[in-house]
C-alpha positions as CSV (number, residue, x, y, z in Angstrom):
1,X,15.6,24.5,-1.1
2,X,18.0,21.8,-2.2
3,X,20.0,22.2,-5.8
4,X,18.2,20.0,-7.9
5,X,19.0,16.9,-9.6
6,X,18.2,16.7,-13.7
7,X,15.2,14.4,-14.3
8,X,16.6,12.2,-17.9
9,X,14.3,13.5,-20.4
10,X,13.4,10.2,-22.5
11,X,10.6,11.6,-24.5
12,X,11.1,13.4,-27.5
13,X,8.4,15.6,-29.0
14,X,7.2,14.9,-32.3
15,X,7.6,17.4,-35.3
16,X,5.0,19.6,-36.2
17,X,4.1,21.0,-39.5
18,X,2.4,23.8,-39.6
19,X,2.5,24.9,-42.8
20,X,-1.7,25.3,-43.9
21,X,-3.5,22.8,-45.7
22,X,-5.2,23.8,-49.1
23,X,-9.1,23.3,-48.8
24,X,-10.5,22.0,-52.2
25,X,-13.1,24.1,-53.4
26,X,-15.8,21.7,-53.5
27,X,-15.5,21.1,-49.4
28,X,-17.8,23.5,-48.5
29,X,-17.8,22.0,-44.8
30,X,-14.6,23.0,-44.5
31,X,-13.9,26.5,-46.6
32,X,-14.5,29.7,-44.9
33,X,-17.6,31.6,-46.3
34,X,-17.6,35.4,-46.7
35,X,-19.7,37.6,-48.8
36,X,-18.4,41.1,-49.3
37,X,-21.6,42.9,-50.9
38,X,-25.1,42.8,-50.9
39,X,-24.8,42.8,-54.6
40,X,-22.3,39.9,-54.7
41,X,-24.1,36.3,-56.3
42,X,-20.7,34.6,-57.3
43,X,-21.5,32.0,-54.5
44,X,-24.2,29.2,-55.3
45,X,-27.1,28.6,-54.0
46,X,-25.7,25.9,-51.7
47,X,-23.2,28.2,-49.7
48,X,-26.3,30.4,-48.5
49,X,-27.8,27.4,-47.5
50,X,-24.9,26.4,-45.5
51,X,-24.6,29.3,-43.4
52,X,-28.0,29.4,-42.6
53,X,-27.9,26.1,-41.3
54,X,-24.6,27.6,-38.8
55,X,-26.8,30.4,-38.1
56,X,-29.4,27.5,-36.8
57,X,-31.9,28.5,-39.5
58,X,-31.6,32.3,-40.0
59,X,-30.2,34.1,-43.4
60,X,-26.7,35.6,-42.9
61,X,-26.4,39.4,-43.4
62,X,-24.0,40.7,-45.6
63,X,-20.5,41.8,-44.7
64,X,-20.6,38.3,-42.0
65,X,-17.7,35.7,-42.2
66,X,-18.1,32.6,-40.9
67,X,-15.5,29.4,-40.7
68,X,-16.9,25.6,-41.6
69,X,-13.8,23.7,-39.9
70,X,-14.2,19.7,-39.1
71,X,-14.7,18.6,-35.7
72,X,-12.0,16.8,-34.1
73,X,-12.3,13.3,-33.2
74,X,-11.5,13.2,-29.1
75,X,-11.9,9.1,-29.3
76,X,-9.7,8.7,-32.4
77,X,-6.7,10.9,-30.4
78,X,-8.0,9.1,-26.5
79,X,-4.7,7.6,-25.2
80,X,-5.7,4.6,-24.1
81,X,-4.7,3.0,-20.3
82,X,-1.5,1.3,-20.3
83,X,-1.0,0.5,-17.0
84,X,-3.1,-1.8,-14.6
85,X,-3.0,-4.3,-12.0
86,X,-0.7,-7.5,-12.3
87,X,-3.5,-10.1,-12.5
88,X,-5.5,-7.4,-15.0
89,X,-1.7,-7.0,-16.5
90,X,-2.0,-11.2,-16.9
91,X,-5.3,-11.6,-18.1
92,X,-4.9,-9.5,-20.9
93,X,-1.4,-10.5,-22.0
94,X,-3.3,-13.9,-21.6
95,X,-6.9,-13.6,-22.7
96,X,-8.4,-15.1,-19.6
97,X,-10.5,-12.2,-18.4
98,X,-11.8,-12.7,-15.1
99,X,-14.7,-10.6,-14.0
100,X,-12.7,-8.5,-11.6
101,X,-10.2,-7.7,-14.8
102,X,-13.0,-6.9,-17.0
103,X,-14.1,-4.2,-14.6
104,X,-10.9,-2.6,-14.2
105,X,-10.7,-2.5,-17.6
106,X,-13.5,-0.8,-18.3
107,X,-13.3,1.4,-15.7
108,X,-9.4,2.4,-16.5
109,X,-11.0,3.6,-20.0
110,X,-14.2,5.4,-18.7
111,X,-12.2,7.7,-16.9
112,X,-10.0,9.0,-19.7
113,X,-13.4,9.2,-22.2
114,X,-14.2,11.5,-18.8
115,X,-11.9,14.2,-19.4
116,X,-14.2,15.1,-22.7
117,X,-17.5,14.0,-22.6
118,X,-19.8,12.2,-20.1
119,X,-22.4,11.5,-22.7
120,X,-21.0,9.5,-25.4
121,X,-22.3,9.1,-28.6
122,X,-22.7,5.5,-30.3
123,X,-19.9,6.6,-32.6
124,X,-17.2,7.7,-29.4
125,X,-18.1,4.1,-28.4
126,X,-17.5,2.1,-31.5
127,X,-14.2,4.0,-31.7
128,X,-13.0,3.6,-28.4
129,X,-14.1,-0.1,-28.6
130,X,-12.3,-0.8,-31.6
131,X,-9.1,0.6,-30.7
132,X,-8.9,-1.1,-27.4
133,X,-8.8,-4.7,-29.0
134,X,-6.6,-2.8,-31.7
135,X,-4.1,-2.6,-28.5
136,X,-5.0,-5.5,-27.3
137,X,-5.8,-8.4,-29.5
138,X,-6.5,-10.7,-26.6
139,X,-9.2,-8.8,-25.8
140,X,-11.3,-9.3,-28.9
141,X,-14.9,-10.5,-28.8
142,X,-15.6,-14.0,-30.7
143,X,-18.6,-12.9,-32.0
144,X,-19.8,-9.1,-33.6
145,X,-16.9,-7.5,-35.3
146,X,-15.0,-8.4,-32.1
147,X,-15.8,-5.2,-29.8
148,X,-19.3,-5.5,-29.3
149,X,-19.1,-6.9,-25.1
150,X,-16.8,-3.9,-24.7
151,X,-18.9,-1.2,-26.2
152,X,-22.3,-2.6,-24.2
153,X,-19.5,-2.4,-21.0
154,X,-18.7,1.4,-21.6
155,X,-22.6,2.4,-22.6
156,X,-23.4,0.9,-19.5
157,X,-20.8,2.3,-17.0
158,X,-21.5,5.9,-18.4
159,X,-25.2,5.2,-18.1
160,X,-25.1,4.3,-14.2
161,X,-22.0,7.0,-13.7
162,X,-24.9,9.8,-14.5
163,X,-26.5,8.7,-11.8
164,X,-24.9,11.0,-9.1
165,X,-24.8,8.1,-6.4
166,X,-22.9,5.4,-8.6
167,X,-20.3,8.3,-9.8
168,X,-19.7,8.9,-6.0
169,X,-18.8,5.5,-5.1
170,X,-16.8,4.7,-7.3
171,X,-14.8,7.7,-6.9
172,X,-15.1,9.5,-10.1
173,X,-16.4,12.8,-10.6
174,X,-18.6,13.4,-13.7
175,X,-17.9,16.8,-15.0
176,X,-20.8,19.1,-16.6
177,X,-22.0,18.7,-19.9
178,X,-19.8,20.7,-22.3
179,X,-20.9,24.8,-22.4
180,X,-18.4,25.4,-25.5
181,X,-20.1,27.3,-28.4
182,X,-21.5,25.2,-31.4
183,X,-19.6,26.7,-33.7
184,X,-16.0,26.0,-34.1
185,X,-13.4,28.8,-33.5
186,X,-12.2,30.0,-37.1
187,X,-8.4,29.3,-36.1
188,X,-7.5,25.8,-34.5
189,X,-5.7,25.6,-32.0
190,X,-2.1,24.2,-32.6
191,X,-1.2,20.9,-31.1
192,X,0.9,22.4,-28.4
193,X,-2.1,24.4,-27.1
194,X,-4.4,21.7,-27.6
195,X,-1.7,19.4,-25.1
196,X,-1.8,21.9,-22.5
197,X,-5.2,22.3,-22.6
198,X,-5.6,18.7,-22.2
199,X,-3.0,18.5,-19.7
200,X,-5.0,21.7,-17.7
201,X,-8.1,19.4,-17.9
202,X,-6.0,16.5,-16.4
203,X,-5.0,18.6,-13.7
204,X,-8.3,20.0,-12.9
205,X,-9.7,16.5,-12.2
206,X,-7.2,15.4,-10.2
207,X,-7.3,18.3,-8.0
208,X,-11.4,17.8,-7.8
209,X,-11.1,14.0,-7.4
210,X,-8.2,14.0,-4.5
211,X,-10.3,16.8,-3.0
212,X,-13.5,14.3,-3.0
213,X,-13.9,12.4,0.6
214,X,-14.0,9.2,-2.0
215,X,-11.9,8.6,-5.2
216,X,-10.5,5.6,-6.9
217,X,-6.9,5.0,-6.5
218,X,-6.8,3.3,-10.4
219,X,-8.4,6.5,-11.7
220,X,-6.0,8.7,-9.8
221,X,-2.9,6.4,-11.3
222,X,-4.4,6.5,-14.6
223,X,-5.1,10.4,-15.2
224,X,-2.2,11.5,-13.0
225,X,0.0,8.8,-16.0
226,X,-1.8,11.1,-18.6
227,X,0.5,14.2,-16.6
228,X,3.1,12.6,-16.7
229,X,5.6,14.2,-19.2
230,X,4.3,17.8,-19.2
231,X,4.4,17.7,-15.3
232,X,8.3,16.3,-15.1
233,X,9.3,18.8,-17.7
234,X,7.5,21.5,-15.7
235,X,9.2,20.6,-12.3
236,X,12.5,20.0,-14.1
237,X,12.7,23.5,-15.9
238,X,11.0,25.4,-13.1
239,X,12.2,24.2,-10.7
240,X,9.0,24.5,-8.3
241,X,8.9,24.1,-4.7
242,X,7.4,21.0,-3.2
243,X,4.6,23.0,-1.3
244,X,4.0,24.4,-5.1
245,X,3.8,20.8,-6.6
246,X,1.3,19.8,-3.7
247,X,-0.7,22.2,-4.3
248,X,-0.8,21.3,-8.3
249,X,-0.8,17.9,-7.9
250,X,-2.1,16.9,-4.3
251,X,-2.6,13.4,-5.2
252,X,1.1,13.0,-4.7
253,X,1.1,13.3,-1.3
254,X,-0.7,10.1,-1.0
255,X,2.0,6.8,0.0
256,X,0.8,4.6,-2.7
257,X,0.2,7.3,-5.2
258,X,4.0,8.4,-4.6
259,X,5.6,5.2,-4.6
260,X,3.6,4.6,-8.5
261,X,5.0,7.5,-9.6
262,X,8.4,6.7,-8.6
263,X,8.2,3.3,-10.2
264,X,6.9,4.9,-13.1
265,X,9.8,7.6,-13.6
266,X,12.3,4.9,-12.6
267,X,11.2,1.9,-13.8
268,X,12.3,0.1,-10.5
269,X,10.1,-2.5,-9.2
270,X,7.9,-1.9,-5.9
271,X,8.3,-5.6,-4.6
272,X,11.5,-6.0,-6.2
273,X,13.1,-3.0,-4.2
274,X,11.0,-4.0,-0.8
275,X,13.1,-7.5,-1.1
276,X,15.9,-6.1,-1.5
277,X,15.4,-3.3,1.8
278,X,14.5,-7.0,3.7
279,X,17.9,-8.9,2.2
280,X,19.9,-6.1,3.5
281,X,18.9,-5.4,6.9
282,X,19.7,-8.8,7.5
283,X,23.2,-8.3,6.1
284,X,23.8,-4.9,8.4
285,X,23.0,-6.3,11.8
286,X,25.6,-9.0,10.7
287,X,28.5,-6.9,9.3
288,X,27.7,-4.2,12.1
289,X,29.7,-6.4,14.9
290,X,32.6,-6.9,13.0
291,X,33.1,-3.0,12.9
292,X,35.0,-1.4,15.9
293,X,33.4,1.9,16.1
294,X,32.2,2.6,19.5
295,X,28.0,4.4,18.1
296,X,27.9,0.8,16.4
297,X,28.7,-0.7,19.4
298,X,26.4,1.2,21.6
299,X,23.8,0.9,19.1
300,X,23.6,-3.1,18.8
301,X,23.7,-2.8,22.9
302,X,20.5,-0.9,22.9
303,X,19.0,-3.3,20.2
304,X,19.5,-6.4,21.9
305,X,18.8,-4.8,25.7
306,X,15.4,-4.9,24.8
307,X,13.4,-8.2,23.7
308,X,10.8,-6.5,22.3
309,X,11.1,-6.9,18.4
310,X,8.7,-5.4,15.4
311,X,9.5,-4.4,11.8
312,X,9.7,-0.4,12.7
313,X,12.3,-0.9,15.5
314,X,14.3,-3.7,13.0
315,X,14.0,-0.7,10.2
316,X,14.9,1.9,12.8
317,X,18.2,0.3,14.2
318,X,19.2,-0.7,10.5
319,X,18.9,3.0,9.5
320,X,21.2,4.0,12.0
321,X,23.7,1.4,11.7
322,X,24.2,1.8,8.4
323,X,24.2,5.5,8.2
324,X,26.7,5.1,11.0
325,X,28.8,2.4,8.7
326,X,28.8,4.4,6.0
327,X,29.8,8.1,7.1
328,X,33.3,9.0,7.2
329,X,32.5,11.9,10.3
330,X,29.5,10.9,12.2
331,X,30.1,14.9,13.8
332,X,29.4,16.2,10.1
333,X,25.3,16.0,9.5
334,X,22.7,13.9,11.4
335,X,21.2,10.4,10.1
336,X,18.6,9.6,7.5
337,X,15.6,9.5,10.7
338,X,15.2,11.2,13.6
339,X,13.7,9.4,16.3
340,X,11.8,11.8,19.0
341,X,11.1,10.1,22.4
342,X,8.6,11.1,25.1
343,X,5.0,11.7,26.0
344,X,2.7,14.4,24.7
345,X,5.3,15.3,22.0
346,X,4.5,19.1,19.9
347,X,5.4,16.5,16.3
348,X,5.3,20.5,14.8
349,X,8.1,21.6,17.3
350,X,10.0,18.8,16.9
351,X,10.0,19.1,12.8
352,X,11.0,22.4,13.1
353,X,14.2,21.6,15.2
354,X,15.5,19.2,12.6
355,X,17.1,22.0,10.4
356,X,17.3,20.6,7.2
357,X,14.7,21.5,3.9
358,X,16.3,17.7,2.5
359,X,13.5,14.8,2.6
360,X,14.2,12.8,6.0
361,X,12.1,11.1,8.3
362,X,11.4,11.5,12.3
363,X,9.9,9.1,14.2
364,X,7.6,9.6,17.7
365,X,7.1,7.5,20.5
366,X,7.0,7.1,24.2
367,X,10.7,5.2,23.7
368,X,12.9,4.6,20.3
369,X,11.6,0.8,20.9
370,X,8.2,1.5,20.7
371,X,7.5,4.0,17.9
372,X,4.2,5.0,17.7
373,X,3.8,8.0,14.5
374,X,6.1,8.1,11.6
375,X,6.6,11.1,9.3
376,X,8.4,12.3,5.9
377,X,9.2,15.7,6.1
378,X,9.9,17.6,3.1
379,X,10.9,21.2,3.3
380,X,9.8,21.0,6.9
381,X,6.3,22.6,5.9
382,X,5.4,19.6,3.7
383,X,4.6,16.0,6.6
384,X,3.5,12.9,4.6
385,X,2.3,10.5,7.0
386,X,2.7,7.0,6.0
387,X,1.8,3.3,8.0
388,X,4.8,2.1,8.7
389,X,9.0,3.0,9.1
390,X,9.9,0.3,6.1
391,X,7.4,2.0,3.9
392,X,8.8,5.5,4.7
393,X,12.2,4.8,3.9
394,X,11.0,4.4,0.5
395,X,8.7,7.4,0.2
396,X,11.9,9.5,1.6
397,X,14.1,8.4,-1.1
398,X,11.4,8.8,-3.6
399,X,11.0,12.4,-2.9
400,X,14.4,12.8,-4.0
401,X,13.6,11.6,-7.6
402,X,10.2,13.1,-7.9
403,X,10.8,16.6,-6.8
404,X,14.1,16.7,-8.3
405,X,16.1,17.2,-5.6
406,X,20.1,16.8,-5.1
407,X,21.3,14.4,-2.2
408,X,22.2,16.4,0.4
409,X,25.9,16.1,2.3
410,X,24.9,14.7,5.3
411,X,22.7,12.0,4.1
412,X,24.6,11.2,0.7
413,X,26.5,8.2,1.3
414,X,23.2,6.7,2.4
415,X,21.1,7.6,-0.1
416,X,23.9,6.4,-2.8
417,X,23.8,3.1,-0.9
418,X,20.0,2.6,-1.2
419,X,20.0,4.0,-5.2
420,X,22.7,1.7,-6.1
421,X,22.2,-1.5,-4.0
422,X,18.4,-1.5,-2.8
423,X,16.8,0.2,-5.7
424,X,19.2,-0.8,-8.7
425,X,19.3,2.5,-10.0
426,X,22.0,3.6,-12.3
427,X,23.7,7.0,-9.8
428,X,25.0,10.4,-11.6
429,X,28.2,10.5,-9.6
430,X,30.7,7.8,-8.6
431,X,30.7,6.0,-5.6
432,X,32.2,6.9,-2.3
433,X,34.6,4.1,-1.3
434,X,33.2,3.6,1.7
435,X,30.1,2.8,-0.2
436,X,32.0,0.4,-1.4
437,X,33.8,-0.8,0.8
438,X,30.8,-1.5,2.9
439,X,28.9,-3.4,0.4
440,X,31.9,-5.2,-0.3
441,X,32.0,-6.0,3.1
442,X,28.3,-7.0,3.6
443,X,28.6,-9.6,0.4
444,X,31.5,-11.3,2.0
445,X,29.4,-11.7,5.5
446,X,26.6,-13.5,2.6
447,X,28.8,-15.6,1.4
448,X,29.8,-17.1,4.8
């Protein structure tokens, strides 16, 4: 296992008090009731009346205790979705909803009102209704106090989601109706329990969901956002294994899933860092030539013996050239992929030849110019299969941020290339100079 790299903890918890709040004697609902003696009538008429009505219609006996506490409001507390699609992201910041952008949003909400209740009462969907245009103003009907479309949207989707068919295709499992007891429990639970038993619920659908041979990608991105801090904290501070993260959070060995969440914790942009990857290949197979060492040299000869051109070769060849640009003793480590040539390859034997636990990525195919399966291995036990070379040089490097791992020596230079230049990101430790240098280089080649 790798040392690990600190995760920057931007959230900071709220304060809690504890401290009890006096009941006033006339809130019956919410006072505890005892009665100590058979022969005790100090309590009205009312109070037995009361505790019949929690002992669904029978007289209490004497000596029994029973606690009246007020029922918390799940859709007053329901975090609402913040994230969604660009033209969803538009039409809201707009107030041009398209049909397609109504649906997601509505959907986006059903699932978080899923983690507590799959039968919503009229009052969960008033709420719920009312705070969304709260959030978003655009959003606000014309006509019947301004939420009324929304609410008929959300009674409807639950209604058809009951039906075991529709909850299958659209990917969303419907869980059980709730077996807790009637009566509350006299203590409540604190709000730290009542987070991590949130977060547990969280947790449990998206294992179920990801488990599913169907499940929505939106609904995956919006409960696994829901994680979020209480799952960074947990892999910061315990420092978990990835095979122990998989198995918490599978989801995340999903491409698209991955790259989200390492948006998300970074705040880069997925099509602003994917431009940037394009810019500088282009830049590397011009600055290459003007170096004079000889695996540069042999590399660009192998490039251009062979006509045949596709993106996966292009990234494979700029991989190499620029690890081989930037290390200082090519001897020292091994580069950033590892390209495995030959027929009827064992992809198992060759993973377990590369001897390295860091993220990386090998490559198979019949030739290095025609690669046909590309891997990220992580820890060597962990393979994330992903469509194509480009999109796995991402992935690799987002490994390094979501599972809190250190750049390791033999790929360091490369990966502090790609945090600082492709990615934008602001690095922990200064800058090799021939990091620098390089770059340097590469924006003077631009310029001519």
């Amino acid at each position: 296992m790798c040392p690990r790299r600190s995760l920057t903890d931007t959230t900071s918890a709220d304060s809690v008090d504890d401290s009890p709040t006096p009941t006033p004697p006339s809130t019956l609902s919410s006072a505890v009731l005892s009665t100590d003696s058979e022969d005790d009538d100090s309590l009205p008429e009312r109070c037995n009346k009361d505790v019949c009505e929690i002992n669904h219609g029978e007289p209490s006996s004497p000596g029994t205790s029973f606690s009246r506490l007020p029922k918390l409001d799940w859709a007053e507390g329901l975090a609402l979705p913040t994230r969604f699609s660009t033209p969803t992201t538009k039409a809201i910041e707009t107030g041009v909803l398209t049909k397609s952008a109504r649906v997601e949003i509505v959907h986006s909400v059903a699932t978080l009102m899923l983690m507590h209740t799959s039968r919503p009462t009229p009052h969960d969907l008033d709420t719920v209704s009312r705070r969304l245009i709260v959030k978003h103003p655009k959003l606000r009907d014309t006509v019947d106090k301004g939420y009324g479309s929304w609410r008929s949207k959300l009674r409807t989707k639950f209604k058809n989601l009951r039906r075991p068919n529709r909850a299958q295709k659209a990917g969303i499992i419907v869980p059980p109706p709730s077996k807790r007891a009637k009566i509350p429990s006299p203590t409540p639970a604190s709000p730290s329990a009542s987070d991590t038993a949130e977060y547990d619920r969280h947790v449990s659908f998206l294992q179920r969901s990801f488990m599913s041979k169907k499940w929505s990608l939106a609904s995956m991105l919006t409960v696994l956002e829901e994680t979020g801090e209480l799952r960074r904290t947990w892999i910061r501070e315990e420092n978990p294994s990835v095979s122990e993260i998989f198995e918490k959070f599978p989801c995340l060995s999903d491409s698209r899933i991955m790259l989200n969440e390492f948006c998300s914790l970074t705040g880069a942009e997925e099509c602003k860092f994917k431009e940037n990857w394009g810019k500088y290949e282009k830049l590397v197979f011009k600055y290459a030539p003007l170096e004079q060492k000889k695996s540069l040299k042999n590399l660009l000869h192998q490039y251009h013996a062979e006509e045949c051109d596709n993106a996966d070769r292009t990234a494979a060849y700029t991989l190499d050239l620029l690890w081989a640009l930037l290390s200082t003793n090519r001897s020292s480590g091994q580069p950033l992929i590892s390209i495995f040539e030959g027929e009827s390859l064992d992809i198992e034997e060759c993973i377990a030849g590369l001897n390295t636990t860091a993220p990386c990525i090998a490559a198979f195919g019949v030739t290095r110019d025609n690669i046909a399966d590309v891997k990220v291995i992580v820890e060597t036990d962990n393979i994330l299969p992903v469509n194509t070379l480009s999109t796995s040089i991402h992935v690799c490097f987002a490994c390094y941020y979501i599972f809190n791992i250190s750049f390791p020596p033999s790929y360091k230079h490369i990966l502090l290339f790609l945090e600082k230049y492709v990615y934008g990101l602001k690095s922990s430790q200064k800058l090799p100079m021939s990091v620098v240098l390089v770059h340097d280089g590469m924006e003077r080649v631009l310029d001519t």
